[in-house]
N, C-alpha and C positions, 0 to 999 in steps of 0.2 A: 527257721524251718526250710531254708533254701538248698532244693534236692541238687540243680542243673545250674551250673556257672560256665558260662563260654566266652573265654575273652579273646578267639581266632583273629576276630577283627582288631585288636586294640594293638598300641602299638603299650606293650607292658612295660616300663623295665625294671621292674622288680613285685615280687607280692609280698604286703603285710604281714607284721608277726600277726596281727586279728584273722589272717585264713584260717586261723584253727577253731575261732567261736563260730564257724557254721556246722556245729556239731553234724548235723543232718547231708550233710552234704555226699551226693552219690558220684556225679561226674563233673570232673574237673580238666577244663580244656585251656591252657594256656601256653602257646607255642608263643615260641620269641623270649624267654625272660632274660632282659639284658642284666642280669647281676649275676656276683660269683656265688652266691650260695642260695639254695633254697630255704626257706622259714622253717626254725627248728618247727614250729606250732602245727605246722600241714601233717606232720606224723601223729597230730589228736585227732585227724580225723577220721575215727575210727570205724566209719560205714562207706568212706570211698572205695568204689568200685574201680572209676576210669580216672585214668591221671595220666597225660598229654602234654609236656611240654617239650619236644620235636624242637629244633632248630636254636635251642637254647646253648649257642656257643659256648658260654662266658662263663656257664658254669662247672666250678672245678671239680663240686664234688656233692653227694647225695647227704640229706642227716646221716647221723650217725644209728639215729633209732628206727630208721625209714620200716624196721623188720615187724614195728607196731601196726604197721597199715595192714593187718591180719585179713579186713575185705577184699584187698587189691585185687582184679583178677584180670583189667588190662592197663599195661603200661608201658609207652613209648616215651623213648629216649633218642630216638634217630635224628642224628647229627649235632647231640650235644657230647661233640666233639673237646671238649676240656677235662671232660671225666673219664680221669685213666686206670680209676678202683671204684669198686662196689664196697661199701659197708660192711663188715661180718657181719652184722643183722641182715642183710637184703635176705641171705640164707629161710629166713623166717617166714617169706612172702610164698609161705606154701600152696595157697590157693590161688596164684599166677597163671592163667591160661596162654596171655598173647603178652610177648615181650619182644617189643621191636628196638635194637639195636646195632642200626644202620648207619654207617658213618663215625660208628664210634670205634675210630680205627684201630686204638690200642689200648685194651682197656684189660690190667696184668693182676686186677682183682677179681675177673670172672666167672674166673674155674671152678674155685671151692663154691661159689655161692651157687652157679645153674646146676650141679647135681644134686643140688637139694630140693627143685621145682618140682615134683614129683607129676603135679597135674598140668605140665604145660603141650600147650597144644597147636602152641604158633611161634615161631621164634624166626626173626628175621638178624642176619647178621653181614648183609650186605657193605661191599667196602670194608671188611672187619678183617682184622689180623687174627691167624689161627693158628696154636701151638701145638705141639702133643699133646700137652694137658688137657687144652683146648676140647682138642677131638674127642680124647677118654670121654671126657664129664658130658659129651653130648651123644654118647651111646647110651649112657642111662637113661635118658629122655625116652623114656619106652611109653609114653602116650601123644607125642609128639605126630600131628598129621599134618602140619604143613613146616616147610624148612628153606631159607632162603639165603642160597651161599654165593648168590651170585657176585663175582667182582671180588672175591674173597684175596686175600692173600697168605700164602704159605709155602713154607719149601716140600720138595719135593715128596721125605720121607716122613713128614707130618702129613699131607695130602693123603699119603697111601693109608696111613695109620687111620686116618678120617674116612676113608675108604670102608675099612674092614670093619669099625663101629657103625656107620650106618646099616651095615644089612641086619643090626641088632633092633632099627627102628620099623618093628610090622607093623606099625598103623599109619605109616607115612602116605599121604592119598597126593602130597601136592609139593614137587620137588623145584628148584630154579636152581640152574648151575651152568647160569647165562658165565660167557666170558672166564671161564675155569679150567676146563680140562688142561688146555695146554700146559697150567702150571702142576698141576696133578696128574700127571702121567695119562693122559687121554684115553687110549681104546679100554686101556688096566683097569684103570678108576671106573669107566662106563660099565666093566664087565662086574663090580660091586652094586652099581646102580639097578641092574637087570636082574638080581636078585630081589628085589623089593616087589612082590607080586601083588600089593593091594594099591601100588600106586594110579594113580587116577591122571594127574597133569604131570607133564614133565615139558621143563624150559631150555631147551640146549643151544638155543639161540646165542649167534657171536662166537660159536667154537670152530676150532681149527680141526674138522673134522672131516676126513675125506669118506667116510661108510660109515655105516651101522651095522654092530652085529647081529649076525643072526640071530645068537639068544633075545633078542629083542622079543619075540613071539613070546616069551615069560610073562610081559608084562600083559596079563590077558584083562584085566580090569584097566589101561591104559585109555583114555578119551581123549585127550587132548596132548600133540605132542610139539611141540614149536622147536623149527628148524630155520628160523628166517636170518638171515645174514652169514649163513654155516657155505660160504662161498665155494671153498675149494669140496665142497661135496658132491661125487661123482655118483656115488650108488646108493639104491634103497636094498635089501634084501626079500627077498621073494615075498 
């Protein structure tokens, strides 16, 4: 009958094919797990909610059936940097609100599966490699309110491309695009961002930005704007 398991504190290095006889099981927090595969059985558990294991290096890759876990609706992956594909089931995790995927620098299975997240609402892809494909499948994310690209990397005309899909996401309230622009074509790319008029926080902190454009006044729901470390920044606009 055990709802809440948190093994943050344990040093793990591996979980049990038995994680699946906690039928009942809602959040599952285990960061660290030192092995290469997760327990086929963890995709029985078919009322988890939260599933957390963050800093799990070592692992190369997701079940294959993970697309069962039909309750998921938050799941962090940041910095288990070994997994370079998602399952074609991950596609299934349609009820996915917050999927954080930070650190997972190159991950060539992606694509096809984040345009199937219909309901997602948080996506962190900091430190992440971004393709054209990439960009495409995260304009479909049209309920998407918070996005974080900060540290991202990408060439030039994939950036732009990533550009022109964002202004497809109008419920975006909470943008980070710390350390970016310069690789993304800077004032170009910002003048996609100014588009975005229900934005709420915006992070531009770390960029190589010497102004702000005037359309900045677009952003009229704007609260929070973080300019800290934007050194060579000479002007604000009226």
């Amino acid at each position: 009958s055990l709802r809440v398991l948190d093994l943050s504190e344990c040093s793990i290095l591996k979980l049990p094919q038995s994680i699946g006889q906690l039928r009942q099981l809602r959040y599952l927090n285990a960061p660290g797990v030192q092995d290469r595969m997760l327990p086929e059985s963890i995709t029985e558990l078919s009322h988890l909610i939260y599933l957390n294991i963050q800093g799990s290096s070592t692992i190369s890759a997701l079940p294959e059936s993970i697309g069962e876990m039909a309750s998921l609706i938050h799941l962090d992956l940041s910095r288990c940097n070994g997994i370079y594909q998602l399952p074609v089931s991950f596609r299934n995790l349609e009820n996915l609100v917050h999927l954080n995927l930070s650190g997972c620098y190159n991950m060539s299975g992606v694509t096809a599966s984040l345009g199937s997240l219909s309901r997602l609402e948080h996506l962190s892809l900091y430190c992440c490699m971004i393709d054209g494909d990439l960009a495409k499948a995260l304009g479909g994310l049209t309920e998407l309110q918070s996005l974080n690209l900060s540290r991202v990397v990408c060439s030039g005309n994939h950036c732009q491309g990533l550009g022109q899909v964002l202004v497809n996401l109008s419920k975006l309230r909470y943008l980070n695009i710390q350390d970016f622009l310069h690789k993304a074509g800077g004032d170009s790319f910002l003048e996609f961002i100014i588009r975005l008029s229900n934005l709420e926080h915006l992070d531009l902190s770390s960029n190589n930005l010497r102004s702000i454009p005037e359309t900045i006044e677009n952003l009229s729901s704007l609260q929070t704007l973080d300019l800290s470390r934007c050194i060579n920044l000479e002007r604000l606009p009226a």
